[in-house]
C-alpha positions as CSV (number, residue, x, y, z in Angstrom):
1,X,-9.4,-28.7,35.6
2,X,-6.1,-27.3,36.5
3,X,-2.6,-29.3,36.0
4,X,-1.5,-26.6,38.7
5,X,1.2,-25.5,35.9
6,X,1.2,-21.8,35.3
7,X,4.3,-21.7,32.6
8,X,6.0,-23.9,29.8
9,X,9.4,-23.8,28.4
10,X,8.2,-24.5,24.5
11,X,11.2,-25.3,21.8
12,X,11.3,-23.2,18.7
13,X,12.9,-24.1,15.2
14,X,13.2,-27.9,15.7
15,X,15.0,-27.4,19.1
16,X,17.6,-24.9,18.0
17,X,16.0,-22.4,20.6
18,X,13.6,-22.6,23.7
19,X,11.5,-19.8,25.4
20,X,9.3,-20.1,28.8
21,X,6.1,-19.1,28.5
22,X,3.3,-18.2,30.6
23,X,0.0,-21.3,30.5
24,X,-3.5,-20.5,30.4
25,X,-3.1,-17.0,30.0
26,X,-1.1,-14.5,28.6
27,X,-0.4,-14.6,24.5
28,X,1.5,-17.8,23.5
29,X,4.3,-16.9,20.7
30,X,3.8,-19.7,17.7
31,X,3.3,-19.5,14.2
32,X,2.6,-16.0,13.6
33,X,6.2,-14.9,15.2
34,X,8.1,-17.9,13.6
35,X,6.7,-16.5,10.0
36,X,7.8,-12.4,11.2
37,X,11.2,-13.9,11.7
38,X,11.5,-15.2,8.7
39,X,11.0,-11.6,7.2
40,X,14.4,-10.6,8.2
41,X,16.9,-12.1,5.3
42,X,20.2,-10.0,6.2
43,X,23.4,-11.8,6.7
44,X,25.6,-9.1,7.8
45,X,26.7,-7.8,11.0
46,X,22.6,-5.6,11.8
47,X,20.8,-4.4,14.7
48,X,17.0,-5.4,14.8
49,X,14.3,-4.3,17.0
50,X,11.1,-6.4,18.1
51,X,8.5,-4.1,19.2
52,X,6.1,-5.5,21.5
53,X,8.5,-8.8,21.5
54,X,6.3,-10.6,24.8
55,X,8.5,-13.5,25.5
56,X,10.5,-12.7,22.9
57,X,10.0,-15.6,20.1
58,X,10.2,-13.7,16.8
59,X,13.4,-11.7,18.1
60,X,15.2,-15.3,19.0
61,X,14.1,-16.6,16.1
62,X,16.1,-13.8,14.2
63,X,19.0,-14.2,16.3
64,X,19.2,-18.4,16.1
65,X,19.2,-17.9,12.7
66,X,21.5,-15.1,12.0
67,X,24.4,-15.3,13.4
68,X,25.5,-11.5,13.6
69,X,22.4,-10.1,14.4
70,X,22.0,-8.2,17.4
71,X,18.7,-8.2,18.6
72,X,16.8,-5.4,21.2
73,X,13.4,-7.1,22.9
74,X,10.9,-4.3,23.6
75,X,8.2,-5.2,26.0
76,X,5.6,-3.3,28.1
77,X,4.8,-6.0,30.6
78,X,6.9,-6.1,33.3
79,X,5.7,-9.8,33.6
80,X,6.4,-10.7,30.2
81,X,9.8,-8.7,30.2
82,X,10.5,-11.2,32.3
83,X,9.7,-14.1,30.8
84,X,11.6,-13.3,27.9
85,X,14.9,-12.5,30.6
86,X,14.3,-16.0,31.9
87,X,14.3,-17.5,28.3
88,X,17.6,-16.1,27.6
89,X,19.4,-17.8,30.7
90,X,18.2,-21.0,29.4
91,X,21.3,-23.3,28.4
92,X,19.6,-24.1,25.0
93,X,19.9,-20.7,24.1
94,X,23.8,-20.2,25.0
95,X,24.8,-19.9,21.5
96,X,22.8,-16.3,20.8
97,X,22.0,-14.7,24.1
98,X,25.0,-12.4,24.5
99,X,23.1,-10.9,21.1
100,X,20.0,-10.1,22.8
101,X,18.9,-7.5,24.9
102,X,15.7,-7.4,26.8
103,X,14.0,-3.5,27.5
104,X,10.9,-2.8,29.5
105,X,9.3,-0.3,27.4
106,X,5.9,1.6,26.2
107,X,6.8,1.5,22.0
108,X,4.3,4.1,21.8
109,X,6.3,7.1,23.2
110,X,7.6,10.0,21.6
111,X,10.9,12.3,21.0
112,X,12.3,12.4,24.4
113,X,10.5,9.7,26.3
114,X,11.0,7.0,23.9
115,X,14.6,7.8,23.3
116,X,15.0,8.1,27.4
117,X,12.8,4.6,27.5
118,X,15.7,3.0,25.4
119,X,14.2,3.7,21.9
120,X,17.1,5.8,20.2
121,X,16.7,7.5,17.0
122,X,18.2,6.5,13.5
123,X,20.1,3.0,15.3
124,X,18.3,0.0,13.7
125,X,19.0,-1.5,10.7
126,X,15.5,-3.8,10.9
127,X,12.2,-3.1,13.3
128,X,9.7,-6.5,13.6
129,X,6.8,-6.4,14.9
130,X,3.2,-8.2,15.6
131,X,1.1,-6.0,17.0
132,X,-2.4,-6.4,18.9
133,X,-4.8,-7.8,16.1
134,X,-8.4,-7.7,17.6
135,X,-10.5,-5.3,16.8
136,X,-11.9,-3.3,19.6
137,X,-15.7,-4.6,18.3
138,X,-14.3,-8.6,19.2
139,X,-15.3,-10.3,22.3
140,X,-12.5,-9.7,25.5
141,X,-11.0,-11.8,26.6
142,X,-10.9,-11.4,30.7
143,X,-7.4,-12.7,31.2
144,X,-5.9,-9.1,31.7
145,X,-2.1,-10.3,30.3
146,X,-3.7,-11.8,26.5
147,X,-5.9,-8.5,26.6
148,X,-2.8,-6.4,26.5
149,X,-0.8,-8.6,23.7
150,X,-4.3,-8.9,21.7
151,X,-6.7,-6.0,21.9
152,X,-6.5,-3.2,19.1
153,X,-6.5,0.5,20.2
154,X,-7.3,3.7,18.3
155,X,-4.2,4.7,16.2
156,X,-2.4,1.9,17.2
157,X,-0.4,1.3,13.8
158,X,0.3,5.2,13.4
159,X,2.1,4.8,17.1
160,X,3.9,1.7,16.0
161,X,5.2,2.6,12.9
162,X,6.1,6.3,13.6
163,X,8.5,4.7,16.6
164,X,9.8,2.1,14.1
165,X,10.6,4.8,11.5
166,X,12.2,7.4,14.1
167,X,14.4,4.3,15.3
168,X,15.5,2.9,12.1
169,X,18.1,3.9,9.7
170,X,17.9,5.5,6.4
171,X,16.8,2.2,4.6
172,X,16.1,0.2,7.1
173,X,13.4,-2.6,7.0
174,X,10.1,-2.4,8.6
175,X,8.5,-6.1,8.8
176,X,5.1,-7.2,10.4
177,X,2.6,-9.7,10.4
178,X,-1.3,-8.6,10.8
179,X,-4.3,-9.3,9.6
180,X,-5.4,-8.2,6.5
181,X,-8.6,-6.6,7.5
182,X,-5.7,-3.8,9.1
183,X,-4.4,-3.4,5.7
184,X,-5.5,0.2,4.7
185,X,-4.5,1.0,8.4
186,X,-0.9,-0.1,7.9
187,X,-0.7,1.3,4.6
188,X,-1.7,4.8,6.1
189,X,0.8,4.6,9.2
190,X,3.3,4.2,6.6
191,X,2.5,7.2,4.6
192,X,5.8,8.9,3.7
193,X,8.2,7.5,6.5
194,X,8.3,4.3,4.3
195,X,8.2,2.8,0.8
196,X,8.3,-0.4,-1.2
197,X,5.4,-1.7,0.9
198,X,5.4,-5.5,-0.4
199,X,2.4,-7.1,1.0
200,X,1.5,-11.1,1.2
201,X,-1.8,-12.7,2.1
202,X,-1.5,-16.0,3.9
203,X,-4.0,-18.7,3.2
204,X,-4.7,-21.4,5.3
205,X,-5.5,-23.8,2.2
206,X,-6.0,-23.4,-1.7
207,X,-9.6,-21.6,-2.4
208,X,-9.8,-20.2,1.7
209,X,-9.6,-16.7,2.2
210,X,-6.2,-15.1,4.1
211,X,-6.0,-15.1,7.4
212,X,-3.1,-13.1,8.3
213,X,-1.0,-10.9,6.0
214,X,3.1,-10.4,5.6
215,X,4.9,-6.5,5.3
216,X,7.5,-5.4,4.3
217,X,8.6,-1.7,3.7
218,X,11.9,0.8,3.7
219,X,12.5,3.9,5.2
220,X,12.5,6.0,3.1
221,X,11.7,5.0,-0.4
222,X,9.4,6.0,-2.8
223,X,9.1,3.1,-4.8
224,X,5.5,1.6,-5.0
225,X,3.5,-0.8,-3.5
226,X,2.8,-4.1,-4.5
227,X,1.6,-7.8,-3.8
228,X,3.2,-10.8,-4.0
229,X,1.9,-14.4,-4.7
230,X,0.0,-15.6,-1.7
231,X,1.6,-18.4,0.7
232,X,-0.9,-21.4,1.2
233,X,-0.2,-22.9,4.4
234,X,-1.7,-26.7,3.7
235,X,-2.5,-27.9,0.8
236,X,-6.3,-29.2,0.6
237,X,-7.6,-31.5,2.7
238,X,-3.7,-31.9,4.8
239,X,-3.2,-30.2,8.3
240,X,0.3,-30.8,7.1
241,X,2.2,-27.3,6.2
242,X,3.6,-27.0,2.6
243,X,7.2,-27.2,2.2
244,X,7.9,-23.6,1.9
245,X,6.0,-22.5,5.0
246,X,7.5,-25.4,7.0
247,X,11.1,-24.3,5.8
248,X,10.3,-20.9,7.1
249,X,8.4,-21.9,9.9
250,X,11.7,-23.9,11.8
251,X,14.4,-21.4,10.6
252,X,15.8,-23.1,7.8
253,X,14.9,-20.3,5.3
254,X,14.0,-16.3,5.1
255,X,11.2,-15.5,3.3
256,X,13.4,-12.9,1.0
257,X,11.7,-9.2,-0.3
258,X,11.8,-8.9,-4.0
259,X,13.8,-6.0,-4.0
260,X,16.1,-5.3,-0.8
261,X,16.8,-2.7,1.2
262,X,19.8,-0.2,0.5
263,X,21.2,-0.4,4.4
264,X,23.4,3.0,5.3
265,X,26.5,1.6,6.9
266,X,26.9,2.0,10.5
């Protein structure tokens, strides 16, 4: 039965930032965004992207936390373009807004379109991103909205990642969060555009298999890939997150590569 309320304004980071949010449909930001944020440990003065951003959670998360970040929201639905507009002229999140910009656009275009859409060549100095996880052999959902922000399509990492790397400067940061069935995907899309691929399995408790994976990779380098120690969520038999994942969970720490990125200056 209904409550008759179709959207929630949901508070991120122990209250430090707020977004509204469309209810009983749509895709929800939690967790997974809070944890992509977290991927972006750069306290200078840096542009970052969040491709596909929906209501914009992981991008604010970035920007509550960093205070000279300025962060570009990319979102193909118009409707969820504008929920992320309306979470920026929420009073709780005076202190960042003025660095955030919202842009209703398709991160799969190319050359000319893309850069016309708003996506311009060689400008960011990080690209975020969470892209649709479902495999197109999962059960659909039929709320139309959660579809869009959830269902896999052919190729979709190859599109993703060759905007991210025609956007982002020489050395730039890629960061996303997936699943690690997607892995040899990911690794593919990345091919020669990007190197230092660092790569972290997340497991919800000590002996459980990963449910979701952490990236990492720069434009541009050759070094080579590797894996990092595995984050476990709870520890067994607690619902309660580890210490770690809760510090990186509410914005009070980055979860740092092992070897950073070389950023170009400009």
């Amino acid at each position: 039965m209904s409550d008759g309320i179709s959207e929630t304004i949901d508070a991120f980071h122990r209250g430090r930032f707020h977004i509204v949010q469309p209810k009983g449909r749509g895709h929800r930001a939690g967790m997974d965004a809070m944890l992509l944020a977290s991927l972006v440990a750069d306290d200078r003065a840096c542009r970052i992207a969040d491709l596909g951003a929906g209501a914009g959670a992981a991008g604010m998360a970035v920007a509550a936390r960093l205070e000279k970040a300025q962060v570009t929201l990319y979102e193909r639905s118009p409707e969820m373009v504008q929920f992320a507009r309306r979470s920026l002229e929420l009073p709780e999140n005076a202190a960042f807004s003025a660095r955030v910009n919202v842009c209703e656009a398709d991160v799969t275009l190319r050359a000319k379109a893309r850069v016309a859409a708003g996506l311009p060549d060689d400008h960011f100095h990080h690209v975020i991103m969470n892209p649709p996880y479902n495999d197109a052999g999962d059960r659909r959902t039929p709320d139309a909205l959660k579809a869009e922000a959830h269902a896999m399509t052919d190729g979709l990492f190859e599109d993703w990642i060759r905007t991210a790397g025609a956007i982002m400067v020489p050395g730039g940061q890629l960061s996303l969060i997936s699943r690690p069935q997607s892995v040899a995907e990911i690794i593919a899309a990345c091919g020669s555009r990007f190197g230092g691929l660092e790569i972290t399995l997340i497991h919800p408790r000590p002996g459980e298999d990963a449910v979701r994976m952490l990236v990492t990779a720069i434009k541009g380098s050759r070094a080579r890939l590797s894996f990092r120690a595995p984050l476990i969520m709870h520890e067994t038999g607690s619902h309660a997150f580890t210490p770690f994942v809760d510090d990186l969970n509410n914005g009070r720490a980055a979860y740092s590569r092992n070897v950073r990125a070389i950023r170009t200056a400009s």
